[in-house]
C-alpha positions as CSV (number, residue, x, y, z in Angstrom):
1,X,-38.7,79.9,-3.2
2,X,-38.8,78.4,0.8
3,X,-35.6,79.7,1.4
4,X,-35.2,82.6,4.3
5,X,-35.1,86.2,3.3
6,X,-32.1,88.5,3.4
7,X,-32.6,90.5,6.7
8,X,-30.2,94.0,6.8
9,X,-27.9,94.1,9.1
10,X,-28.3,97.2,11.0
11,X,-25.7,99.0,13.2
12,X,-27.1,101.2,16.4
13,X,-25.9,104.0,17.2
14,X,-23.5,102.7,20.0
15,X,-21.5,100.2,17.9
16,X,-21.1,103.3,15.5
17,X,-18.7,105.0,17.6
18,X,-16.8,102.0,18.5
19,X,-13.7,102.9,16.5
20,X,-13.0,106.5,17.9
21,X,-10.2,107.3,20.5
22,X,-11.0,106.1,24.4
23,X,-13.3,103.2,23.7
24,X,-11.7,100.7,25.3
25,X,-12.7,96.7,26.1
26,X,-14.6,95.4,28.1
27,X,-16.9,98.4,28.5
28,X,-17.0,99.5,25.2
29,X,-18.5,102.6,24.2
30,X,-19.5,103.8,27.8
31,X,-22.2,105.6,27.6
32,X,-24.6,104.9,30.8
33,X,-27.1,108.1,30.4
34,X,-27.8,106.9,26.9
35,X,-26.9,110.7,25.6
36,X,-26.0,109.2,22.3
37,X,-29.1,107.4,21.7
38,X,-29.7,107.8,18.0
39,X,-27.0,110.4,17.7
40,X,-24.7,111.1,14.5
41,X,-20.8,111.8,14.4
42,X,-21.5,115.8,14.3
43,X,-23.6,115.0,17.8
44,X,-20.5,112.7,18.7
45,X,-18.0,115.1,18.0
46,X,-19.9,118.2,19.8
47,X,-20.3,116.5,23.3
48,X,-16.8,115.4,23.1
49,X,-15.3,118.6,22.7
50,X,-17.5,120.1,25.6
51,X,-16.0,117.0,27.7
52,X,-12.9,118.3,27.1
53,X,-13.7,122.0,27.5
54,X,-15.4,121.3,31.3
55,X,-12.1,118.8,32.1
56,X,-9.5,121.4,31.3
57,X,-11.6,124.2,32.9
58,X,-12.1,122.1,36.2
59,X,-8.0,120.9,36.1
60,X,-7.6,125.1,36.2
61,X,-9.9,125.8,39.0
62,X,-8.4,122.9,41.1
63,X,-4.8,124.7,40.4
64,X,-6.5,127.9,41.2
65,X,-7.9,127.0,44.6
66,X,-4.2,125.0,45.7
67,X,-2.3,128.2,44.5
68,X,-4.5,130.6,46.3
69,X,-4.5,127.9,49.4
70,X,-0.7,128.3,49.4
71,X,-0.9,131.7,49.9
72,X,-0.1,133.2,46.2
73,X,-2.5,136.0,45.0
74,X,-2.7,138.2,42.2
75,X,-1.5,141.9,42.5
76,X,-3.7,144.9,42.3
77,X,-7.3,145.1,43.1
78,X,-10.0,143.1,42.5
79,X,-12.6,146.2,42.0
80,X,-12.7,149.9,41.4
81,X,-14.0,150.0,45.2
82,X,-10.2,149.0,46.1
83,X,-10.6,145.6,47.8
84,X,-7.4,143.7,46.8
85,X,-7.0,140.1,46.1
86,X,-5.0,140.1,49.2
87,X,-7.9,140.9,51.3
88,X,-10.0,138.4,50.3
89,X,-9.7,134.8,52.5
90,X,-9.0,131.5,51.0
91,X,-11.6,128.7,51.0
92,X,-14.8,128.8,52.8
93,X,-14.4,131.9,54.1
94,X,-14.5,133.4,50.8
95,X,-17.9,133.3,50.6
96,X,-18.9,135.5,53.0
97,X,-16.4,138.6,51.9
C-alpha cells in the first residue's frame, strides 16, 4: 500500500534515433538546432535523405568550379544568342558576363 508507484519510462525523441548509421560516441545523436525535437522515423528518414541530396550536389559543384578552373569547358553554346562556354570567364569574373 506505501510502496512507490510504477513511473513509465519514456524515451525522447533524441535517444530514439540512437541506433541508426553515423551516431557515434561521445556526441551521440548530434543534433544542435534541435530539428528533431519531437520528430518520428518518417521525419528522420526525410531530412536525412535531403542531407545527402545537398552533400552530393555540393561535392559536384566543387568538381565543377576545379574543372572549369583548369581550363576544361563544355562544347557548343551556352544560348541560342551564340555565347559559348568558352567565352564565358572562370570564377569571379563570371558574374559580371
Amino acid at each position: 500500500a506505501f510502496a512507490p508507484s510504477q513511473v513509465a519510462q519514456t524515451t525522447t525523441s533524441l535517444s530514439a534515433f540512437e541506433g541508426e548509421v553515423g551516431v557515434q560516441a561521445p556526441l551521440g545523436l548530434f543534433d544542435p538546432l534541435g530539428l528533431l525535437d519531437d520528430a518520428d522515423q518518417e521525419r528522420f528518414d526525410r531530412l536525412r535523405y535531403v542531407e545527402i541530396k545537398h552533400g552530393r550536389i555540393s561535392q559536384l559543384a566543387f568538381l565543377g568550379n576545379i574543372i572549369t578552373r583548369a581550363g576544361v569547358h563544355l562544347p557548343g553554346n551556352i544560348d541560342s544568342a551564340g555565347t559559348s562556354f568558352d567565352s564565358i570567364p572562370d570564377g569571379w569574373a563570371a558574374v559580371g558576363a
